[in-house]
N, C-alpha and C positions, 0 to 999 in steps of 0.2 A: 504494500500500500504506500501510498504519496504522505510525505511527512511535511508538512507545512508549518513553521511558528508561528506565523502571524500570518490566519486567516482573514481575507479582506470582508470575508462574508458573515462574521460570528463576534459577537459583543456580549461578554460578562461582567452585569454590574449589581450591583455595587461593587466597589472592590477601594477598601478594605470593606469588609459587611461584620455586621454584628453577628447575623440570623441567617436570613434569604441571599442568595444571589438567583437573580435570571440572565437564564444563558438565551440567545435571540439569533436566529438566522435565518437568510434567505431559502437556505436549503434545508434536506429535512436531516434532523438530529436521530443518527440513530440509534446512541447510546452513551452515556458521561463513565467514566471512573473520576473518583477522585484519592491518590494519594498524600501522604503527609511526608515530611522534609528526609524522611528514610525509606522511602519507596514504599512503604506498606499502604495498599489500598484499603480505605475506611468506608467509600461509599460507592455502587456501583446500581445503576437503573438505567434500563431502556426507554427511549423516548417516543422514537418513532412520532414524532411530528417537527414542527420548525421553530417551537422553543418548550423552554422547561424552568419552572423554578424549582429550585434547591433545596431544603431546609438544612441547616451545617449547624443547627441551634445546640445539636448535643456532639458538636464536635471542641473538642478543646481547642483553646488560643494559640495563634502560630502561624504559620504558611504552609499553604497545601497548592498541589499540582491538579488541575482539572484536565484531564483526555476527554478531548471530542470527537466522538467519531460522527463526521457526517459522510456517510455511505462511503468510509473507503478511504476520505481523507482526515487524517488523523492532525486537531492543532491542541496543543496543551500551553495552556495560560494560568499565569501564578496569583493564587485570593489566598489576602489576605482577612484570615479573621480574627474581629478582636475581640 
């Protein structure tokens, strides 16, 4: 699959977020993980549409890695939560 950083087509906000982030795209989402600052994945859910809100309310403070997979192209952008 095509590894992109900075997809032109995908916006995650808030960021820092307390709670919620929404992920927003053109295209359709076909599923998030999110990691924490040691690779271990804490959250992972299929979306399968063109956006998704988060709740990271019972994740602990820190920086975590979002992977978005939209069909194939994978972008991971860094939320912070506080």
């Amino acid at each position: 699959s095509k590894v992109a950083e900075h997809s032109l087509k995908l916006s995650l906000y808030p960021n820092p977020t307390l709670d919620v982030i929404n992920i927003s795209s053109t295209s359709t989402i076909t599923d998030y993980n999110i990691y924490n600052m040691i690779g271990n994945k804490v959250m992972s859910t299929n979306v399968n549409a063109s956006n998704a809100v988060v709740d990271m309310s019972t994740l602990t403070k820190g920086v975590y890695f979002v992977k978005v997979n939209q069909t194939g192209i994978i972008t991971i952008k860094r939320i912070i939560k506080k």
